[in-house]
C-alpha positions in Angstrom: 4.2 -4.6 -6.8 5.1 -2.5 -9.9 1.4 -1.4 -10.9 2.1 0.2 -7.2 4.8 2.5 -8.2 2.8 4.1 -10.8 -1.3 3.6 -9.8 -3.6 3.6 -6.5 -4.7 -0.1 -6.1 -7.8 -1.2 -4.3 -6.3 -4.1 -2.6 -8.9 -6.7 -0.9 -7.0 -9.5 1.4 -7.1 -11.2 4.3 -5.5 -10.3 7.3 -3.2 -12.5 9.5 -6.4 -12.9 12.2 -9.1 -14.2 9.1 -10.4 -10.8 8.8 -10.6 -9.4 4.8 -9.7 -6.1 4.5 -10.2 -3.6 1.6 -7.2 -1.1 1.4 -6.4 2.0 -0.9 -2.6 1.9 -1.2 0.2 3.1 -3.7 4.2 3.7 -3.5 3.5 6.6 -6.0 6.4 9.2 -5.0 3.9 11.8 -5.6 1.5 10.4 -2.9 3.3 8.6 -0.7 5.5 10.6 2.0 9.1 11.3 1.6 11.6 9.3 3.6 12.8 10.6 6.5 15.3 8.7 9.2 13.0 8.8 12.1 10.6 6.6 10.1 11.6 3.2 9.2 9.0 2.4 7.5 9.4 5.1 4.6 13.1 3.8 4.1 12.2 1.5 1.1 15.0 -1.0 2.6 13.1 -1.3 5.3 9.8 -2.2 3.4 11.5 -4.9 1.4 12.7 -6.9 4.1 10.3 -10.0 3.4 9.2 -11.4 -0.2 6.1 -12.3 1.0 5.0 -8.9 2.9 3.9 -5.8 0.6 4.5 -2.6 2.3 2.4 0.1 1.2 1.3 3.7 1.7 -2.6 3.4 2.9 -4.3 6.6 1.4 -7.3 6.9 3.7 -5.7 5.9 6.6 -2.2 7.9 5.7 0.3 5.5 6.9 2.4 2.7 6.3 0.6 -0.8 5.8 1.4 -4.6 4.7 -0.3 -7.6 3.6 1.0 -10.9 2.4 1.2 -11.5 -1.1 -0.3 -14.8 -0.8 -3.5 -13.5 1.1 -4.6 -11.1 -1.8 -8.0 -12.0 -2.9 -8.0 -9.3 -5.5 -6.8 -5.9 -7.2 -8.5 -2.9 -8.4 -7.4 0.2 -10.1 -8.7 3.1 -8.6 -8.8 6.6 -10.3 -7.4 8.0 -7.2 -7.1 11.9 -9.1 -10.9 11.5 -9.6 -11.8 11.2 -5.7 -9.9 13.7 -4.5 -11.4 16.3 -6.5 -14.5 15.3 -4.4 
């Protein structure tokens, strides 16, 4: 959860159906969008609701996304900078 505040993860996990899904995500402030009232899920109060449920800021899909911690398969760092430059 901390590596999210200051990286983009690759985040590979299974979803609540059986499905694994591969997600780039951060809570970087300088990627992720501000808070604003009319979205709950950018009020980080909101997002910490659950210590099992991670809710993250999905950079290709650009919106708000969760998985449970204990469905994680694995973690990459991406070099998030690098792809946009693409």
């Amino acid at each position: 959860m901390e590596q999210l505040t200051t990286e983009v993860l690759e985040v590979t996990f299974l979803k609540i159906n059986g499905d694994k899904r591969v997600m780039t995500c951060t809570l970087k402030e300088d990627i992720k969008p501000k808070a604003i009232k009319t979205d709950p899920m950018s009020q980080k109060a909101i997002r910490t609701i659950s210590d099992k449920v991670c809710s993250v800021w999905d950079v290709n899909a650009k919106g708000w996304r969760s998985f449970r911690y204990d469905n994680v398969q694995g973690i990459r760092l991406v070099d998030y900078e690098a792809s946009r430059d693409i």
